[in-house]
C-alpha positions as CSV (number, residue, x, y, z in Angstrom):
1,X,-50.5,-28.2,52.2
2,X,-48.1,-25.4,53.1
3,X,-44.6,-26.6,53.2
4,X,-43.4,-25.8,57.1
5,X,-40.9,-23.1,57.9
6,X,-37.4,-24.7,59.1
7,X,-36.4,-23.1,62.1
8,X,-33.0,-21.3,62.0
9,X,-29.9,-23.0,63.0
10,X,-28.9,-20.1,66.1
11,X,-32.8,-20.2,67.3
12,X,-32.5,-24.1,68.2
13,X,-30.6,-23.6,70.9
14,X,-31.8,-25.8,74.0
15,X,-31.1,-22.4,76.6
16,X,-33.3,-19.9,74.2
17,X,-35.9,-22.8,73.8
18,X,-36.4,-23.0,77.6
19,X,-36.5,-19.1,78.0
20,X,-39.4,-18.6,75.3
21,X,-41.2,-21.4,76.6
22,X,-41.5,-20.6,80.3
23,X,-41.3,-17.1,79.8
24,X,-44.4,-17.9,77.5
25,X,-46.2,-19.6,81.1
26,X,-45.0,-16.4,82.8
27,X,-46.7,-13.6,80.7
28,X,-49.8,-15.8,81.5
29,X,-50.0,-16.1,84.6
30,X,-49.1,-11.7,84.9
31,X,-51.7,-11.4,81.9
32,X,-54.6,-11.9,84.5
33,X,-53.5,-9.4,86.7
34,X,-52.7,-6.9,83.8
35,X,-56.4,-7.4,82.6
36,X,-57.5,-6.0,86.6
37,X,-54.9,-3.4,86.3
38,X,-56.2,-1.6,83.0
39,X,-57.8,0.9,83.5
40,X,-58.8,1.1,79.4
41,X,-61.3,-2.5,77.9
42,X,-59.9,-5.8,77.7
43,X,-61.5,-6.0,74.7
44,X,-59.6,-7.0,71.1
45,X,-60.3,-3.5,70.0
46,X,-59.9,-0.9,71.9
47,X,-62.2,2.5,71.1
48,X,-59.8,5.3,70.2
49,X,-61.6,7.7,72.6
50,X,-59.0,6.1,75.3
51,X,-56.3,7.6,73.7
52,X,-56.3,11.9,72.9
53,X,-53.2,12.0,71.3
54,X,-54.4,9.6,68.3
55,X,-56.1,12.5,66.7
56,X,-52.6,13.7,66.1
57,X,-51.9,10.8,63.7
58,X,-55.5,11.6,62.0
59,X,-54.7,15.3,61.8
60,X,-51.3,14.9,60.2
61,X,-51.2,11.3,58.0
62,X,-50.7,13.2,54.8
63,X,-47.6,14.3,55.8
64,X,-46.9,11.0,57.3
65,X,-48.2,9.1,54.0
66,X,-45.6,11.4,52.2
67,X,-42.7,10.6,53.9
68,X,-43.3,7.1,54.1
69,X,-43.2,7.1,50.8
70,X,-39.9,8.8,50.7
71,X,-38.4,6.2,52.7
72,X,-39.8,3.5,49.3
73,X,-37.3,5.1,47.2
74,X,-34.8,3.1,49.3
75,X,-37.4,-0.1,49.6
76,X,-34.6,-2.8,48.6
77,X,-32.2,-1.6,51.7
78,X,-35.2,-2.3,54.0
79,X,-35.4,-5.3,56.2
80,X,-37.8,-8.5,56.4
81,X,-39.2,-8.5,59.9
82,X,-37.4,-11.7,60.6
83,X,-34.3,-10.3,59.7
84,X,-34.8,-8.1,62.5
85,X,-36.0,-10.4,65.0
86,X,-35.0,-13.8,64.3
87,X,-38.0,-15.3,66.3
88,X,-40.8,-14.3,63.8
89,X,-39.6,-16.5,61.0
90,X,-42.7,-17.8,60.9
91,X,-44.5,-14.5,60.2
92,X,-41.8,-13.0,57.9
93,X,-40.5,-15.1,54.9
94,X,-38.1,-13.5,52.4
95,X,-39.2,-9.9,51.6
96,X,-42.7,-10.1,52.2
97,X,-43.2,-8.0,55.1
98,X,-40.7,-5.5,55.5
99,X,-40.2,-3.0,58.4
100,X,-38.7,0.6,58.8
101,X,-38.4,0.9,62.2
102,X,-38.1,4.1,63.9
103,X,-38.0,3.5,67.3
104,X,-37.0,0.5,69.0
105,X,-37.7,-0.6,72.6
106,X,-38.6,3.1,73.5
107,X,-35.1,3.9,71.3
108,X,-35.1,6.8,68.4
109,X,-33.4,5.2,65.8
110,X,-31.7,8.6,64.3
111,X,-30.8,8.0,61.5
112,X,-33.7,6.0,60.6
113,X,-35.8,9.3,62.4
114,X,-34.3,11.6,59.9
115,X,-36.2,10.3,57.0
116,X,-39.2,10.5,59.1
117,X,-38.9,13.6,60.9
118,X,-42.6,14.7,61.1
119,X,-43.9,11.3,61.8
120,X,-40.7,10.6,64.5
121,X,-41.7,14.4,66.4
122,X,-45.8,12.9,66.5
123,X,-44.8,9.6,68.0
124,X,-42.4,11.5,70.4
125,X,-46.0,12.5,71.8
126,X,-47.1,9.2,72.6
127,X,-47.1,8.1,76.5
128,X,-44.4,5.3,76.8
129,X,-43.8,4.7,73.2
130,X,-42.1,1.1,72.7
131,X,-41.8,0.6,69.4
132,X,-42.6,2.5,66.1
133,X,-42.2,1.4,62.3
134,X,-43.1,1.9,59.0
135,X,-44.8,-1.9,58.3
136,X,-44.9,-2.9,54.7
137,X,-46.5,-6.0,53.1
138,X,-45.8,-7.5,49.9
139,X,-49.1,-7.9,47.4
140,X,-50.2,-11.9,48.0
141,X,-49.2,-12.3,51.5
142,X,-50.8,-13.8,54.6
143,X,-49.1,-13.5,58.3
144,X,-50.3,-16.4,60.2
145,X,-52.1,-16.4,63.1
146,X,-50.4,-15.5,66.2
147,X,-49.9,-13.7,69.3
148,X,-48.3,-10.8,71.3
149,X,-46.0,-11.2,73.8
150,X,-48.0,-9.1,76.8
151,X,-51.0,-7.8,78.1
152,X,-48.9,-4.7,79.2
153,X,-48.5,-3.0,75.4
154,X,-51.2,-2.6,73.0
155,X,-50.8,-1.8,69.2
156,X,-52.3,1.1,66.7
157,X,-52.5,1.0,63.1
158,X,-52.5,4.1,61.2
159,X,-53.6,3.8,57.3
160,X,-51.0,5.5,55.0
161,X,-50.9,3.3,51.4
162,X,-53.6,0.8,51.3
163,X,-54.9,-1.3,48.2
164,X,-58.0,0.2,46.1
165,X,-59.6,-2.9,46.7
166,X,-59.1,-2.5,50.6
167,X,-61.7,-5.3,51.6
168,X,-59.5,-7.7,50.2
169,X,-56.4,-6.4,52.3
170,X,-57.3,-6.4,56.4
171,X,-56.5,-7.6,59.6
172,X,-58.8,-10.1,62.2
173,X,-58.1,-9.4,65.9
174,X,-60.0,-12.4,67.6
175,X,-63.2,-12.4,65.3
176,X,-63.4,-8.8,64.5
177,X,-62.1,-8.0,60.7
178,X,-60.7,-5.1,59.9
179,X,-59.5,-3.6,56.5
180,X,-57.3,-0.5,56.9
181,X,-58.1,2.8,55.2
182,X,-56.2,5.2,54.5
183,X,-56.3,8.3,57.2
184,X,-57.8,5.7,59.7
185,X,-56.2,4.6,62.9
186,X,-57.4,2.1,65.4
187,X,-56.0,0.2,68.3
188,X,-56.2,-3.3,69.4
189,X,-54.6,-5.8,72.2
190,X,-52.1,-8.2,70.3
191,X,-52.0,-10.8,72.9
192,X,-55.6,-12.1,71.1
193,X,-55.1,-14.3,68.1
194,X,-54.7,-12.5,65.2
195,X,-53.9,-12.3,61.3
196,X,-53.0,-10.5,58.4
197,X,-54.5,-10.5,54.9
198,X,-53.1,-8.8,51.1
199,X,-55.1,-10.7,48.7
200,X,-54.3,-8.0,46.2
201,X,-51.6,-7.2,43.7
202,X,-50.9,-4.1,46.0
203,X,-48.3,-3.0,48.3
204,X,-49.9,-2.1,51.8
205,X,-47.9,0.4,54.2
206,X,-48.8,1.5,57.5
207,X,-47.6,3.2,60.6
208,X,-47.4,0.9,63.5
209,X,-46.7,1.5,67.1
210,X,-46.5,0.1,70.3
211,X,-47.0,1.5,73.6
212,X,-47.9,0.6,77.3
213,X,-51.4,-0.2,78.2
214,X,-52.7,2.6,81.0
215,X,-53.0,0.7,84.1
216,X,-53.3,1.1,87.4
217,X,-49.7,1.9,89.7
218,X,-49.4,-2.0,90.4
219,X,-50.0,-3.1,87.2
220,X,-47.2,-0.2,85.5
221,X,-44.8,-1.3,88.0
222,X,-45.0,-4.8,86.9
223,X,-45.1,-3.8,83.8
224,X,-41.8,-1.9,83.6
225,X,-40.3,-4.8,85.7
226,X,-41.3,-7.5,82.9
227,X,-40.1,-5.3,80.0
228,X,-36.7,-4.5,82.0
229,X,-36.9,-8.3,82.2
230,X,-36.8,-8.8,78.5
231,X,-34.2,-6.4,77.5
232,X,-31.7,-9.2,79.1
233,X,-32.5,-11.8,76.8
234,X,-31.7,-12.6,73.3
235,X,-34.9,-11.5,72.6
236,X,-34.2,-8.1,73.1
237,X,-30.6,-8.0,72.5
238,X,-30.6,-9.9,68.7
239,X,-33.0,-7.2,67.3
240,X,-31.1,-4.2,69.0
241,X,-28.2,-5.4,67.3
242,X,-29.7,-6.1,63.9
243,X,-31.8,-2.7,63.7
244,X,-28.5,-1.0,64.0
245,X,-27.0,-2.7,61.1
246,X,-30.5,-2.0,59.4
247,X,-29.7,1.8,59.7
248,X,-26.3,1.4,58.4
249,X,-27.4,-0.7,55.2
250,X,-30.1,2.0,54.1
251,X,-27.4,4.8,55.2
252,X,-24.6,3.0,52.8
253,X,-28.1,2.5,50.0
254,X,-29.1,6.5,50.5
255,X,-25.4,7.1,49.7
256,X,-25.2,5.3,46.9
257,X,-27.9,6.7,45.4
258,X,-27.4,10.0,46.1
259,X,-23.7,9.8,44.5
260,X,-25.6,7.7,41.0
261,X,-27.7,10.8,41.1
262,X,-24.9,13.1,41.4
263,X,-22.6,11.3,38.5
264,X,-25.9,11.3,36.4
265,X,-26.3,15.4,36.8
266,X,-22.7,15.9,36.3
267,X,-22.3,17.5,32.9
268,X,-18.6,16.3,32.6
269,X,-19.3,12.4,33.0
């Protein structure tokens, strides 16, 4: 039996614990009327035909495979997910699943961007872009079962350094099962259960980003209302904070080894 994860000491706070869990009966109750609002499926998957500017991702993810592995030179500066938001310690143990993010709440992260710049100009094209990262996952490791926060922002996974034995690493939105390919992009709804799979001895990176499901005026309007919501809690407010010391540990790390590489060149030393 799997030994539970111990919550950590700042998240047990009695405020914070009544936040998440009514704001957990509110994003139910608006999920309903998000569903009649869309005007793409409620469905776990979603067919990429909704969305015209995917083929951008197809088009170019050679480029984007290339400078994602640029940005693995500096793999050790990279964060866990939970060191970035505190709330998914549960998903994210120790350096299992780490994340380059390069936009944040509909942010640019610039210096994070730079080492990106193709791939940051082609999500720049996506309708209300929330949230954009570089998503990597240790060989051996599950993520749970879980769920999205809301109805209002759905999720695509682009391919970019998967596994040979790619059945063996893959995702399950509801009951569908998905392995990721390289080149391939799909989109789903993360408010359905779902979970992540490397049963191999591989790294797996892809690009992941967030943005707002089309909907309907009424159902953007609340939309935008809920999100301006959440940008008041600590929900919003602890990961804002930590991304930016993210970017400033791989800046001081790029330094570093720019300066090693420098000394090592020098004929003199």
């Amino acid at each position: 039996m799997a030994t539970p994860v111990e919550k950590p000491a700042h998240l047990k706070n009695k405020r914070r614990a009544f936040i998440k869990t009514n704001g957990k009966k509110l994003v139910r109750k608006i999920a309903t009327y998000q569903s009649k609002q869309s005007t793409v499926p409620d469905t776990p998957k979603i067919d990429n035909s909704h969305f015209p500017f995917l083929s951008d991702f197809t088009d170019n993810w050679e480029v984007i495979q290339a400078e994602a592995r640029e940005v693995l030179r500096y793999r050790d500066a990279i964060p866990g997910f939970h060191e970035i938001s505190p709330d998914q310690y549960r998903l994210s143990t120790e350096n299992n699943w780490k994340t380059f993010v390069l936009f944040g709440f509909g942010q640019r992260l610039e210096k994070n961007a730079a080492l990106a710049p193709k791939t940051s100009e082609i999500l720049e094209s996506v309708p209300n872009l929330q949230t954009a990262m570089f998503s990597i996952l240790a060989p051996g490791y599950h993520i749970p079962a879980h769920k999205g926060v809301t109805k209002g922002i759905l999720r695509s996974h682009l391919g970019l350094i998967i596994p040979k034995d790619r059945d063996q690493c893959r995702i399950r939105v509801d009951d569908t099962i998905t392995p990721w390919k390289e080149g391939e992009i799909f989109v789903f709804d993360d408010t359905y259960e779902h979970e992540v799979w490397n049963d191999t001895d591989e790294e797996r990176v892809i690009l992941l980003f967030d943005f707002d499901r089309p909907m309907k005026w009424g159902g953007r309007v609340l939309n935008k209302t809920f999100l301006n919501i959440m940008k008041l809690t600590a929900f919003y407010q602890d990961p804002k904070k930590n991304l930016q010391t993210a970017e400033e540990r791989l800046e001081a790390a790029i330094r570093t080894a720019d300066a090693n590489m420098e000394a090592m060149s020098d004929p003199a030393s």
